[in-house]
MILUMBA-264326 format. One record per atom (N, C-alpha, C): residue number from 1; chain; z, x, y. Coordinates in steps of 0.02 Angstrom, whole numbers, plus 50000, padded with zeros to 5 digits. Layout:
% residues N
{sedren=NUM pati=A Z=Z X=X Y=Y}
...
% end
This chain:
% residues 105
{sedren=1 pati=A Z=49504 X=48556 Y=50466}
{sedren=1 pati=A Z=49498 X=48547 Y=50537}
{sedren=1 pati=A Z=49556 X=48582 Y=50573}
{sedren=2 pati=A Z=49540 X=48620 Y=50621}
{sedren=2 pati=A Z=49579 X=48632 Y=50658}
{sedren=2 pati=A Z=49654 X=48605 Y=50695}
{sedren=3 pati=A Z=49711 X=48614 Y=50709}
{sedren=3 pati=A Z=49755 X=48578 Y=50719}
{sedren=3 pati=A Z=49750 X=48575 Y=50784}
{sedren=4 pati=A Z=49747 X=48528 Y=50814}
{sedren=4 pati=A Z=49781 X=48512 Y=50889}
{sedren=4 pati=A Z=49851 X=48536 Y=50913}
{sedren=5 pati=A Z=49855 X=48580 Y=50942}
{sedren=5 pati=A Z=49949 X=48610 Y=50975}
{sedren=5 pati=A Z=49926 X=48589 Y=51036}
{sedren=6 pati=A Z=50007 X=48571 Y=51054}
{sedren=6 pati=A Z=50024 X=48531 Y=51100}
{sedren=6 pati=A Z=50092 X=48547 Y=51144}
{sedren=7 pati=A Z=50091 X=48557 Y=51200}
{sedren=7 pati=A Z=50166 X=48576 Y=51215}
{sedren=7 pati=A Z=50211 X=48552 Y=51179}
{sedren=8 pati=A Z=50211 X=48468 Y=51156}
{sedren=8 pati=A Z=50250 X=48439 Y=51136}
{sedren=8 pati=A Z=50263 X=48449 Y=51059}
{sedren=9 pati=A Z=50243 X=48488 Y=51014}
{sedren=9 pati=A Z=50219 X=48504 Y=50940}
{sedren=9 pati=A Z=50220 X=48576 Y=50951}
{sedren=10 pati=A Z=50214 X=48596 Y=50988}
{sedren=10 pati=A Z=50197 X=48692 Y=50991}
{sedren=10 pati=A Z=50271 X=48720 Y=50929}
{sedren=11 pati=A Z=50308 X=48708 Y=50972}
{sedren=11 pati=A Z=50401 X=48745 Y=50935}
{sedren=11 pati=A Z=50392 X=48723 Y=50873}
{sedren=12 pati=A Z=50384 X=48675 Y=50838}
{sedren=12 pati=A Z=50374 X=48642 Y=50780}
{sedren=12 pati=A Z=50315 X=48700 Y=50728}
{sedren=13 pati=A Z=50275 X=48695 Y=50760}
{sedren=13 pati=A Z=50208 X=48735 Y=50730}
{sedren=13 pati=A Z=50248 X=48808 Y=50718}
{sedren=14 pati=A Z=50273 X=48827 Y=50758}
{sedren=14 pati=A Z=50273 X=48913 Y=50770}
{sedren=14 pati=A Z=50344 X=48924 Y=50724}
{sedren=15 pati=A Z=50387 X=48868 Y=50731}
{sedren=15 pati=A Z=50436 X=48891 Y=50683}
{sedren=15 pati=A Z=50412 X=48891 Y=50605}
{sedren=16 pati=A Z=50372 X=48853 Y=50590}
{sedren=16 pati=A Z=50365 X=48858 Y=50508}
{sedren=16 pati=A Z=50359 X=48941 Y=50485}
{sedren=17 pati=A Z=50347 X=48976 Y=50503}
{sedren=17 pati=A Z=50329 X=49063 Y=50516}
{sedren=17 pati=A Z=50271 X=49078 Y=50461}
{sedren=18 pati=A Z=50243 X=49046 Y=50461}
{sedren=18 pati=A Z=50163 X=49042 Y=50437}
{sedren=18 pati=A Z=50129 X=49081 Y=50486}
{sedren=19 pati=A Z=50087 X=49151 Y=50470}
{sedren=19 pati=A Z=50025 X=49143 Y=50524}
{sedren=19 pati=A Z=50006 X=49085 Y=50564}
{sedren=20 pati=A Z=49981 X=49133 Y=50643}
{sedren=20 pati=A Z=49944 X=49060 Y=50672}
{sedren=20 pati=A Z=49903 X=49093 Y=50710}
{sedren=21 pati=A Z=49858 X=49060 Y=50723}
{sedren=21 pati=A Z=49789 X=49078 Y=50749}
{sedren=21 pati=A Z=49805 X=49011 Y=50796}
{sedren=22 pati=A Z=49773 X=49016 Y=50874}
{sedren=22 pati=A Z=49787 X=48990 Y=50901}
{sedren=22 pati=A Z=49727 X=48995 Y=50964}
{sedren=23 pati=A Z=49667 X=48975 Y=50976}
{sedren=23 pati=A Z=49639 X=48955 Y=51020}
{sedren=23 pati=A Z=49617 X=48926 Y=51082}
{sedren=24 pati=A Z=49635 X=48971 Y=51138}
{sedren=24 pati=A Z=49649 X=48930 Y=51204}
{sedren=24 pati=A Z=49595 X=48902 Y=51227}
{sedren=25 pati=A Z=49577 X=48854 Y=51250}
{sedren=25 pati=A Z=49492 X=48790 Y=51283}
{sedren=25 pati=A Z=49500 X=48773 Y=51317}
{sedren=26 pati=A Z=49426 X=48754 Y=51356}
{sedren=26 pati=A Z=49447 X=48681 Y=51367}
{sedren=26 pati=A Z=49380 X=48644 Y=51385}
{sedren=27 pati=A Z=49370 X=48578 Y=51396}
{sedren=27 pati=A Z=49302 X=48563 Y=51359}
{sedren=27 pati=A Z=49232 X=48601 Y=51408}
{sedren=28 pati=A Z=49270 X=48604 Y=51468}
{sedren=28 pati=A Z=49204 X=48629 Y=51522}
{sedren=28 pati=A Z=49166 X=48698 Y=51524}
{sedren=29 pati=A Z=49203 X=48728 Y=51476}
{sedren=29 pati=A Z=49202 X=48782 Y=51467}
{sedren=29 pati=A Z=49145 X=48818 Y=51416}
{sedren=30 pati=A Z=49100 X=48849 Y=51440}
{sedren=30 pati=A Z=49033 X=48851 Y=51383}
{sedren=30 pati=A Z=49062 X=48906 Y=51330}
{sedren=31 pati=A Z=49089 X=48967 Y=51343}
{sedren=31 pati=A Z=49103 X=49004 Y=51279}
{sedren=31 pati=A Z=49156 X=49000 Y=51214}
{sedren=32 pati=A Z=49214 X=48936 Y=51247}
{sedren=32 pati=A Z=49236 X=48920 Y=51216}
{sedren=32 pati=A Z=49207 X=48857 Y=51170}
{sedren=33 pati=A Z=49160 X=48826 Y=51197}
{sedren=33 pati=A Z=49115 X=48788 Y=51142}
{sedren=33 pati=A Z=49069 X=48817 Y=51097}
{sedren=34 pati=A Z=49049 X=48901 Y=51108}
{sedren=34 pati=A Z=49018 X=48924 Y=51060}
{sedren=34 pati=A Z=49053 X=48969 Y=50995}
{sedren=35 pati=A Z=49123 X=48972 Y=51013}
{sedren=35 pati=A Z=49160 X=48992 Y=50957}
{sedren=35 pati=A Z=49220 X=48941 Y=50930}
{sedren=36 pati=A Z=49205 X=48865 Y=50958}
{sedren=36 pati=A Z=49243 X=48809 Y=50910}
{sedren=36 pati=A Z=49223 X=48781 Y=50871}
{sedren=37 pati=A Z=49157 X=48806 Y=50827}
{sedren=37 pati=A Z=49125 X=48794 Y=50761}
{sedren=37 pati=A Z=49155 X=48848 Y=50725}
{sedren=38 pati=A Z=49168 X=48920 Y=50760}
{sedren=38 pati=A Z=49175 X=48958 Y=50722}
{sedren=38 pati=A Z=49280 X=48952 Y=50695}
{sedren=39 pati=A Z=49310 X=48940 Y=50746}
{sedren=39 pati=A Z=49358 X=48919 Y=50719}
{sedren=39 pati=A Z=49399 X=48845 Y=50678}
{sedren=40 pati=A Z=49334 X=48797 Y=50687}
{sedren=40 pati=A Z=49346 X=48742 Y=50623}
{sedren=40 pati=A Z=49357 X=48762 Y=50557}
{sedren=41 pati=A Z=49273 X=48802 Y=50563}
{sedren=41 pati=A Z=49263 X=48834 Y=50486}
{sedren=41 pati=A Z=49329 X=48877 Y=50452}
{sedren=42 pati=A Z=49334 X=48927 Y=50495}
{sedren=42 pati=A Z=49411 X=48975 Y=50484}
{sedren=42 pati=A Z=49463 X=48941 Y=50455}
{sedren=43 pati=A Z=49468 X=48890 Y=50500}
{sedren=43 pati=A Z=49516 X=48817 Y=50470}
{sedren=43 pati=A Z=49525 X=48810 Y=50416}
{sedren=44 pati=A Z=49468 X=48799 Y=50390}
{sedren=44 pati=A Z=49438 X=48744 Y=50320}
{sedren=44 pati=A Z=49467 X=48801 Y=50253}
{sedren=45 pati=A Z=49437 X=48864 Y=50276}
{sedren=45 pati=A Z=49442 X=48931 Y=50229}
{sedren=45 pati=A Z=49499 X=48969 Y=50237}
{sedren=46 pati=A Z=49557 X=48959 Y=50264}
{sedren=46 pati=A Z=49625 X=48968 Y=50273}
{sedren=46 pati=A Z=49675 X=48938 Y=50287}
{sedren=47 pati=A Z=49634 X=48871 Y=50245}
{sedren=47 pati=A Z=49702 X=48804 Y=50231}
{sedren=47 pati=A Z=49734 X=48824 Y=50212}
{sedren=48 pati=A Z=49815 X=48814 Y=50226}
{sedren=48 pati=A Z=49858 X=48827 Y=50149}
{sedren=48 pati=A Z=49900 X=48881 Y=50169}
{sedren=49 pati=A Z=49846 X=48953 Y=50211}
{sedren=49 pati=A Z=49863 X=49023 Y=50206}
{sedren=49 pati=A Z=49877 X=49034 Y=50271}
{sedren=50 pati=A Z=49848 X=49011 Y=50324}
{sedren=50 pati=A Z=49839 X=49020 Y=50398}
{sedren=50 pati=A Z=49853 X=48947 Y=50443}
{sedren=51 pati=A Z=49902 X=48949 Y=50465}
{sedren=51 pati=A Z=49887 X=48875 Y=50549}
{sedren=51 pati=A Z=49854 X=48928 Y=50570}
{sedren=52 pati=A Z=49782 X=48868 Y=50587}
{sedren=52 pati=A Z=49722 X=48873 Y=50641}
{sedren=52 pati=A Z=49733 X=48812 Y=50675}
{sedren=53 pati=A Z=49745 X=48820 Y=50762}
{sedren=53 pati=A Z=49726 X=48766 Y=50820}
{sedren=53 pati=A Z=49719 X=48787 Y=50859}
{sedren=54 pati=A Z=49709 X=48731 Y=50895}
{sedren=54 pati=A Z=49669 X=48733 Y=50962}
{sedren=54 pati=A Z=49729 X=48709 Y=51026}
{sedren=55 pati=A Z=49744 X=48755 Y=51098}
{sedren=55 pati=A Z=49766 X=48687 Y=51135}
{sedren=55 pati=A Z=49715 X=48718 Y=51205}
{sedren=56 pati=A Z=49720 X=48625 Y=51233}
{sedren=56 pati=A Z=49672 X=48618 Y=51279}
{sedren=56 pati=A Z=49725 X=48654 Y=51318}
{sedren=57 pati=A Z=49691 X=48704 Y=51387}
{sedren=57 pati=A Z=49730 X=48738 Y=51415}
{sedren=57 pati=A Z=49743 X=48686 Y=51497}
{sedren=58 pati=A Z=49693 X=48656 Y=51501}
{sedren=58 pati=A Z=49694 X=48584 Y=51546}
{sedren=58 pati=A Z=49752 X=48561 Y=51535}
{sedren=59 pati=A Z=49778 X=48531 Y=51477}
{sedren=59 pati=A Z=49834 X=48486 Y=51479}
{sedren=59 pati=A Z=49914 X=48534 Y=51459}
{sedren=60 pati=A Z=49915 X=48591 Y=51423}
{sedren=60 pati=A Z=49955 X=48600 Y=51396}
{sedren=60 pati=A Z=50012 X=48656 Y=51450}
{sedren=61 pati=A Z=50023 X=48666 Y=51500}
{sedren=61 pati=A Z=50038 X=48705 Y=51538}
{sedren=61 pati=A Z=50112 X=48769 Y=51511}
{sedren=62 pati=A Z=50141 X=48730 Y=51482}
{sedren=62 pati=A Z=50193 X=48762 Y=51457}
{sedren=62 pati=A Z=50172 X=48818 Y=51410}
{sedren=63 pati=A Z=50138 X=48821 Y=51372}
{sedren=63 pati=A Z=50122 X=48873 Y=51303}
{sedren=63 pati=A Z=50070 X=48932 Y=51347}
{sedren=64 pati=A Z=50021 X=48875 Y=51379}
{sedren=64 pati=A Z=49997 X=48923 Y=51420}
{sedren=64 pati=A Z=50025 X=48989 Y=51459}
{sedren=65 pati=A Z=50080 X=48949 Y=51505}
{sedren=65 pati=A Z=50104 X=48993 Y=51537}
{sedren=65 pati=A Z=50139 X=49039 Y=51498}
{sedren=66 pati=A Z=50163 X=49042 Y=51457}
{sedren=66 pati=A Z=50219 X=49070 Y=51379}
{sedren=66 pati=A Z=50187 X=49144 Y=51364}
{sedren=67 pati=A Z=50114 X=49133 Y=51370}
{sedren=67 pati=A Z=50074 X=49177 Y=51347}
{sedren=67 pati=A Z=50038 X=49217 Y=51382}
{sedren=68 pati=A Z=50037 X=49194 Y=51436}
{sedren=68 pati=A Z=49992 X=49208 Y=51516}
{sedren=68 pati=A Z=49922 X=49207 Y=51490}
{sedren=69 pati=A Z=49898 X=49146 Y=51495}
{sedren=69 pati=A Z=49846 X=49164 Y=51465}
{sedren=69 pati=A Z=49804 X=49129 Y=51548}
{sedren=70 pati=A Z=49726 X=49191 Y=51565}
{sedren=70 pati=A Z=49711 X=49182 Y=51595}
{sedren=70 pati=A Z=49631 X=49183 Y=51596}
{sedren=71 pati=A Z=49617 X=49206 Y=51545}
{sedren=71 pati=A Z=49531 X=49184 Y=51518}
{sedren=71 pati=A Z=49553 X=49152 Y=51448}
{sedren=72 pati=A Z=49487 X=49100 Y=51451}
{sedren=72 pati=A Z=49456 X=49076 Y=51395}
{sedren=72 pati=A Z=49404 X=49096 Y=51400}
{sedren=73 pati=A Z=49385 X=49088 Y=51329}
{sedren=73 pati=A Z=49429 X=49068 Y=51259}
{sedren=73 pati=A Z=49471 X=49129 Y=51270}
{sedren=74 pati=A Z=49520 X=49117 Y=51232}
{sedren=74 pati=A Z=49583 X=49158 Y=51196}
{sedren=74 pati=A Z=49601 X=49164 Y=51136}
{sedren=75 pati=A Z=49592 X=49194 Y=51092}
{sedren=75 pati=A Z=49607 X=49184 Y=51029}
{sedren=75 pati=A Z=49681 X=49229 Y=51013}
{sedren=76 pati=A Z=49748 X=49207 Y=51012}
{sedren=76 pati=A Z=49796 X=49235 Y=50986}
{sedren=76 pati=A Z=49816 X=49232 Y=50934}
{sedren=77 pati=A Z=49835 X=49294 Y=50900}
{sedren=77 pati=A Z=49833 X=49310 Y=50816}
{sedren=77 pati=A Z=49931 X=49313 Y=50800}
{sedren=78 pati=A Z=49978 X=49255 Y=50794}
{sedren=78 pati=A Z=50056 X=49258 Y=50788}
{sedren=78 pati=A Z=50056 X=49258 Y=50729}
{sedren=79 pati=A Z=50115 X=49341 Y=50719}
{sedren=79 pati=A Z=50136 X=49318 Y=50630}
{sedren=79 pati=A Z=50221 X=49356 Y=50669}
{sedren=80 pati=A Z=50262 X=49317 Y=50628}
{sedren=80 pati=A Z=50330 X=49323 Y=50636}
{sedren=80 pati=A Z=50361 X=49306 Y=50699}
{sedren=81 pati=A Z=50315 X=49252 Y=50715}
{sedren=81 pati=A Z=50336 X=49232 Y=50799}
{sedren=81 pati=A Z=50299 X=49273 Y=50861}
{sedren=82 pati=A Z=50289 X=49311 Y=50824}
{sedren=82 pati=A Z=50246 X=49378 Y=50893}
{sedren=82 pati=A Z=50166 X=49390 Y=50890}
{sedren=83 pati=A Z=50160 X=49388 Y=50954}
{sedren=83 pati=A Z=50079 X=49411 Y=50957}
{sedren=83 pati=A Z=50067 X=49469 Y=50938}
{sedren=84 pati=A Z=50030 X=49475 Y=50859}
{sedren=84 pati=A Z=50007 X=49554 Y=50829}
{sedren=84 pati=A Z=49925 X=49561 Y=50875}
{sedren=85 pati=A Z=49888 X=49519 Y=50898}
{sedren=85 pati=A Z=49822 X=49530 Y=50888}
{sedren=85 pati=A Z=49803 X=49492 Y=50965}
{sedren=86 pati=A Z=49739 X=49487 Y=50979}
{sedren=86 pati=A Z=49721 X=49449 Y=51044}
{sedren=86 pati=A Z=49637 X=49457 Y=51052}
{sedren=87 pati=A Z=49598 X=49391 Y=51061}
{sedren=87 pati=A Z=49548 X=49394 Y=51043}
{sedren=87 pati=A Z=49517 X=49366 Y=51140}
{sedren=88 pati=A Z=49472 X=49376 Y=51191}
{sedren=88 pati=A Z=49464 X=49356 Y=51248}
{sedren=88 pati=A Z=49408 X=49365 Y=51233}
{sedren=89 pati=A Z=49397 X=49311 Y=51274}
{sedren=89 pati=A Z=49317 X=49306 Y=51268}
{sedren=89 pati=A Z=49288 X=49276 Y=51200}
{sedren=90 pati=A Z=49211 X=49267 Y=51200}
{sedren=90 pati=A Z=49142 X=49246 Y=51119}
{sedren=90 pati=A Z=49166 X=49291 Y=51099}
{sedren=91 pati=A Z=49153 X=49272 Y=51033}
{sedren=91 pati=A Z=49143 X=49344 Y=50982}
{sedren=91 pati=A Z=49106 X=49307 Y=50923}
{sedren=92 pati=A Z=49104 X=49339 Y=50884}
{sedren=92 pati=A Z=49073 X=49330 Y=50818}
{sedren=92 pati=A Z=49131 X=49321 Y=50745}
{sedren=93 pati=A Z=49104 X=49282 Y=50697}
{sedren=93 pati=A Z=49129 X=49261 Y=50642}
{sedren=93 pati=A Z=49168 X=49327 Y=50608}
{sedren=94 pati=A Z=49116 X=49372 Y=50603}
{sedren=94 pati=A Z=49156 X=49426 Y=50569}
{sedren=94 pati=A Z=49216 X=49442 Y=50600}
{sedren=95 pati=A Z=49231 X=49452 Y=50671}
{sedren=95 pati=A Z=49273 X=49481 Y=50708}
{sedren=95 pati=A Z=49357 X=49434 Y=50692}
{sedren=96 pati=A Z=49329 X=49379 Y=50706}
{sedren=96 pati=A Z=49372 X=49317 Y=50692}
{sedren=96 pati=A Z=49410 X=49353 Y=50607}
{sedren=97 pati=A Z=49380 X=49331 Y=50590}
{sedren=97 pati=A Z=49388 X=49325 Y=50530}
{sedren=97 pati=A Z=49428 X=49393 Y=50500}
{sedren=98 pati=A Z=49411 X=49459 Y=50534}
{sedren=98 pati=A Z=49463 X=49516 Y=50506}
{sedren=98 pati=A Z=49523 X=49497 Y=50548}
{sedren=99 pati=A Z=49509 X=49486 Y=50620}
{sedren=99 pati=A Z=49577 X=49471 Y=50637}
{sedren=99 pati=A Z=49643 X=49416 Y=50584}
{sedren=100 pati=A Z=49597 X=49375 Y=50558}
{sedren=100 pati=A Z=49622 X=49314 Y=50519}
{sedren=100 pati=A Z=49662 X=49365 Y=50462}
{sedren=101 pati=A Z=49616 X=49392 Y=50424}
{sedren=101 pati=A Z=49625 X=49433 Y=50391}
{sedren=101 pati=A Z=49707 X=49486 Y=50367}
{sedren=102 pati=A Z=49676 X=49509 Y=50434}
{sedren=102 pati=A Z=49749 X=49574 Y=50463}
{sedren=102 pati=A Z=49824 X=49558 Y=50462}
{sedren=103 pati=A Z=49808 X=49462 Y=50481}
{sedren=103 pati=A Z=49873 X=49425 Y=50476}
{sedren=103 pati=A Z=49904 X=49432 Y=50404}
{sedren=104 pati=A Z=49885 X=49422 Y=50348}
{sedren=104 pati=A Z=49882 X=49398 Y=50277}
{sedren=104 pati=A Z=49932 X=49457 Y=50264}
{sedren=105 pati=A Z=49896 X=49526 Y=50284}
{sedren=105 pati=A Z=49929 X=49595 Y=50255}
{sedren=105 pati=A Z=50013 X=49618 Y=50271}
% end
């Protein structure tokens, strides 16, 4: 399952220096409900190797702003603390998934 980040948990998450995949939402939002099946799954299949979460962009204002993030969904791809990658907008599993990928290398 996906992790919940949280302003209050964000610094915590990002220091371990693990990849992170990071998903901006929020529930009213229809395209971000059609690619949060696709990032559970991602989850499940890059336990271990990848942090995958989610933060609601409703509540979390600080990370938000950190990142400027101004459409959802957002999918940001951090390895070494820095944004290598950036996903806006639906997309599809495959797409996800090389980005996921690209992190590993």
């Amino acid at each position: 399952m996906a992790l919940e980040i949280t302003d209050t948990n964000f610094e915590e998450i990002i220091s371990t220096g693990k990849p992170l995949v990071i998903d901006f939402w929020a529930e009213w939002c229809g395209p971000c409900r059609m690619i949060g099946p696709i990032i559970e799954e991602l989850a499940q299949e890059y336990d271990g190797k990848v942090t995958i979460g989610k933060i609601d962009v409703d509540n979390n204002d600080e990370v938000v702003t950190r990142y400027g993030i101004r459409n959802i969904p957002t999918v940001l791809f951090i390895k070494n603390g820095q944004v290598v990658d950036k996903q806006v907008g639906a997309t599809n599993k495959a797409t996800l998934t090389a980005k996921v990928e690209a992190l590993l290398k």
